[in-house]
KOLTI-698489 format. One record per residue: residue in three letters; x, y, z of N, C-alpha, C in turn. Coordinates in steps of 0.1 Angstrom, whole numbers, plus 5000, padded with zeros to 4 digits. Layout:
N
ALAXYZXYZXYZ;...
//
This chain:
233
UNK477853554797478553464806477653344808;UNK476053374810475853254812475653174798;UNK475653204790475453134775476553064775;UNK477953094781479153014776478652924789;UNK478352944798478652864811477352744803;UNK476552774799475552654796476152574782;UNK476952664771477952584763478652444767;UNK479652514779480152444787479852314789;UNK478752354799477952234809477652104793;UNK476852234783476452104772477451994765;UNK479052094766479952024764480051874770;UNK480051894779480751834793480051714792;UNK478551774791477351624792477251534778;UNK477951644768478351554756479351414757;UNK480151484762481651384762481451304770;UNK480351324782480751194794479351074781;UNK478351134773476951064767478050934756;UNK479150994749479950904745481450844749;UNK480750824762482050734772482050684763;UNK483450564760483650454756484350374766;UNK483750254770484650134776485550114770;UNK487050044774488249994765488249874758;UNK488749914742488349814735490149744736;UNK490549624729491649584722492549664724;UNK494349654730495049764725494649874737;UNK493449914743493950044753494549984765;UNK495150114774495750094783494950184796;UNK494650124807494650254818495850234827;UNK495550344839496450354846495750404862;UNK495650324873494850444881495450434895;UNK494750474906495250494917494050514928;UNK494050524944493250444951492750604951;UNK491650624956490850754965490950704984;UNK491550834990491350765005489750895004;UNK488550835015488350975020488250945035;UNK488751075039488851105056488451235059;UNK488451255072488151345077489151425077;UNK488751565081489551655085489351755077;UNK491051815072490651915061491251895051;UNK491451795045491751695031490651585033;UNK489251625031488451485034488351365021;UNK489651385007489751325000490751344992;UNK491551244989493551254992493251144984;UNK494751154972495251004964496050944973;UNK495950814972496750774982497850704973;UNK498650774969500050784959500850684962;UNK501050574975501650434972501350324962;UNK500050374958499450264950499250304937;UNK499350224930499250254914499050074908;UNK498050064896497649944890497450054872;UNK498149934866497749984850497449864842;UNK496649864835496149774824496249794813;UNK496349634805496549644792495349544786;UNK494349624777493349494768494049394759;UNK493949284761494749224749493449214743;UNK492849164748491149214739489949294740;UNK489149294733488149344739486949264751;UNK487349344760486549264774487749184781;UNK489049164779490149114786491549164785;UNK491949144799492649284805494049184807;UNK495149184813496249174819496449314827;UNK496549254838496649374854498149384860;UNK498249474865499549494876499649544884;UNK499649514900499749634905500749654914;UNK501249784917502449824929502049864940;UNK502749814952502549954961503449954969;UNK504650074973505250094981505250164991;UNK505850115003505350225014506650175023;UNK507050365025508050325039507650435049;UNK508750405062508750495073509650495080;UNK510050605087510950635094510450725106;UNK510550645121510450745131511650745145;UNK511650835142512950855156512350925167;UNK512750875178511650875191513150945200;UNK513151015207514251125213513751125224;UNK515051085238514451095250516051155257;UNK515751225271517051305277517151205289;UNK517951205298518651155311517751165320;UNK517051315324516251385335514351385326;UNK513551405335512351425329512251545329;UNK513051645332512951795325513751815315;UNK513951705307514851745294515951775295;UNK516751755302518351785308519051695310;UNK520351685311521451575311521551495294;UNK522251405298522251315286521051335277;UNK521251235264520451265254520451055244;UNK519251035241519150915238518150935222;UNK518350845219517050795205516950685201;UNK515850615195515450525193514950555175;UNK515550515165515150545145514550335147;UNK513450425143512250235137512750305121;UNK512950195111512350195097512150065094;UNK510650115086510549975079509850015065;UNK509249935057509349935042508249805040;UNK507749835028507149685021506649735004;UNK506949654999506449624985505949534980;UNK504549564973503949474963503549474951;UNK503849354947503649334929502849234931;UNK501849274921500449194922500249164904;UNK500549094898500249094885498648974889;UNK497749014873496848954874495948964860;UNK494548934861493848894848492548984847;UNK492048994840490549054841489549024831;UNK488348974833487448924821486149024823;UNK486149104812484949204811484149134809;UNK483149194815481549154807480449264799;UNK479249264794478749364786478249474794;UNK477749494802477149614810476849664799;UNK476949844799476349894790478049984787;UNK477550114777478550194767479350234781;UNK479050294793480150334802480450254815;UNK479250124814479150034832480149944826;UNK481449904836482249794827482249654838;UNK481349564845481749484853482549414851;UNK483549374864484249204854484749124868;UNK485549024867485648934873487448884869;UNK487948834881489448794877490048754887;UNK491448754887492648684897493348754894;UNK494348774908495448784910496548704920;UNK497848754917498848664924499548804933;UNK499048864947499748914949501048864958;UNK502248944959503348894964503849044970;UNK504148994983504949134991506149114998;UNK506849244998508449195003508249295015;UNK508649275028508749375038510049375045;UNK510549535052511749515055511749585072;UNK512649555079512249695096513549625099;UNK514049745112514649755116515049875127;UNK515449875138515549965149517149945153;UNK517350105154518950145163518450215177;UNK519050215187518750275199520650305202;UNK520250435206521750485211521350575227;UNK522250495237521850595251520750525256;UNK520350415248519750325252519750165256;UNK518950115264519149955263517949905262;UNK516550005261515349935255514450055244;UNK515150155241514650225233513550285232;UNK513450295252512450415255512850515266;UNK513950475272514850535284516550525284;UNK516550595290518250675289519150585297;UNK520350555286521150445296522550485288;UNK523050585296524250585289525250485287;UNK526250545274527250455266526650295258;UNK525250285262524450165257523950195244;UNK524050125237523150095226523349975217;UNK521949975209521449855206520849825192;UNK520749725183519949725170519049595172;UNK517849605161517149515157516949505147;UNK517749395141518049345130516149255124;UNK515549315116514049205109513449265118;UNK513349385124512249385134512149525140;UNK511049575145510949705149510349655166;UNK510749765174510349725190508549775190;UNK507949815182506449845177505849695171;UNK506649575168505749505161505749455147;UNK506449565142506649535121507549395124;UNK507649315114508749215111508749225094;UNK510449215092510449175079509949015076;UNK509449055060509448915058508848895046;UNK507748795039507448825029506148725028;UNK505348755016503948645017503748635002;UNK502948554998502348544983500648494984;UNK499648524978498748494979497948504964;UNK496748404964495948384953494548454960;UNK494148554951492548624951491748654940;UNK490448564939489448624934488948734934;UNK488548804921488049004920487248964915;UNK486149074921485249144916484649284915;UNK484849314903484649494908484149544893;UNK484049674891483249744880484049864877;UNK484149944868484050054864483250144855;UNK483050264859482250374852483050494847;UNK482750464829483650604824482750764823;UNK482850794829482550914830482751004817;UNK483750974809484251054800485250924790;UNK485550964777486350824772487550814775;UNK487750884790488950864794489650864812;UNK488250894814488650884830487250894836;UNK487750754843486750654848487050624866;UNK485950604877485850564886485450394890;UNK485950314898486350184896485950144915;UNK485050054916485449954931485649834926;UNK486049744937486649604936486749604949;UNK486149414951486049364964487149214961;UNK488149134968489049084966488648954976;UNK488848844971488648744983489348634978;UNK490548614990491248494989492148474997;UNK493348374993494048265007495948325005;UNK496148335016497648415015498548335024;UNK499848315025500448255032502148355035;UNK502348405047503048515051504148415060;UNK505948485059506748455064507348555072;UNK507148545086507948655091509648585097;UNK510248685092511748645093512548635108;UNK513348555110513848585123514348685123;UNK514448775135514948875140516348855151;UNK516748955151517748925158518249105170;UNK517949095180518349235189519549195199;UNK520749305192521449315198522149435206;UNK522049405219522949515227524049545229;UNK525049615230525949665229526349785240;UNK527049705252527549775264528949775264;UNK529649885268531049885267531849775277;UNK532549765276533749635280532749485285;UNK531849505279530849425278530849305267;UNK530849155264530149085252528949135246;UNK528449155237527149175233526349095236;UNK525049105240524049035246523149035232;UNK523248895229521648855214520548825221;UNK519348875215518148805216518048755201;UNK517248625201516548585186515648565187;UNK514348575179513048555176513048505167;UNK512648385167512448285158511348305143;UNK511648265138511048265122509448235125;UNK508148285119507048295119506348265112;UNK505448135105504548145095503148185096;UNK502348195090500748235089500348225075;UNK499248175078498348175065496748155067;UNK496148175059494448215062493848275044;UNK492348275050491548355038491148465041;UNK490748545034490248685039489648735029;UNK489148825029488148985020489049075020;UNK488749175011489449265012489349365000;UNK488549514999488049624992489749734991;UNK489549754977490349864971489449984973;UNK488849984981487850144980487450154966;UNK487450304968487650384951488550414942;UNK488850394930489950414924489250484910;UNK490250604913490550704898491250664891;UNK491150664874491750594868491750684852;UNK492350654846493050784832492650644819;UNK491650644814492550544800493450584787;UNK494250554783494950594773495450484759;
//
């Protein structure tokens, strides 16, 4: 047993001694590392995914996705002992990003790969809130209810942004096929949040609008991918 277990190991230290960096023609594919506490203190964080393609050796064309949604329904009764009538408040909201971009290797050594690059990321976001038995989507008001059209009573707004950033980051192949990667991001983004619109809805009542006007921002910032696992193929 232990003869194979040191086979093994000698294996193992073989294949990581002839990493290869990606030449021409390869492709990866990877995804972020969260680590946290608790008792998962290290989880994929599965919204995210980026794959690459070398058109040469040392230069990359990039992509990356990430989707993420949610849904919470918040449930409240008439009485504070949970009796009489019955109300809820459903938030959802959503966002996606497509980030295409560039990458220029440099030499490091057979498994260190540093590089440098751009991207153009672009995100779409979506929210929205129903309240039923309600007129502010925290307390009970019978036959009332109400929507929020671009907007969650939490703060989300739909809307959308595009931004230009400078990378910098590295990867180490561990093996000639799966490699660990950081990257630090710095650059200027310009975000549109959409008007919203809340409407109530009381019986023998007109509907009462609120509108929140349209929103812009824009600024520079930093910003770290953590760690990212990653497959080449």
């Amino acid at each position: 047993m232990k003869k194979t277990i040191l086979s093994l190991a000698m294996v193992a230290m073989g294949v990581a001694a002839f990493a290869q960096k990606p030449a021409a023609g390869d492709k990866t594919i990877e995804t972020s590392l969260l680590f946290q506490t608790g008792t998962a203190p290290i989880s994929l964080f599965t919204p995210n995914l980026r794959a690459r393609y070398f058109i040469a050796d040392g230069l990359a064309a990039r992509v990356e996705f990430v989707f993420e949604s949610d849904k919470t329904t918040t449930n409240f009764t008439e009485n504070a002992d949970g009796t009489g009538g019955k109300g809820s408040a459903v938030a959802k909201s959503s966002s996606f990003t497509f980030a295409p971009g560039i990458e220029k290797h440099f030499a490091g050594t057979e498994k260190f790969s540093p590089y440098v690059g751009a991207t153009i990321p672009l995100v779409f976001a979506g929210a929205s809130e129903e309240w039923e038995n309600s007129a502010n989507g925290t307390t009970y008001t019978q036959g009332v209810n109400a929507t929020i059209d671009g907007a969650t009573s939490g703060g989300i707004r739909a809307g959308s942004s595009i931004g230009v950033n400078l990378v910098l980051g590295a990867d180490y192949y561990f093996t000639d096929a799966i490699y660990l990667g950081a990257e630090i991001q710095w650059g200027w983004a310009t975000s549109t949040d959409k008007e919203s619109t809340t409407t109530v809805k009381v019986p023998n009542t007109p509907d009462a609008k609120t509108v929140t006007p349209e929103a812009k921002a824009s600024g520079f910032g930093i910003a770290t991918s953590g760690i990212r696992l990653g497959w080449k193929f």
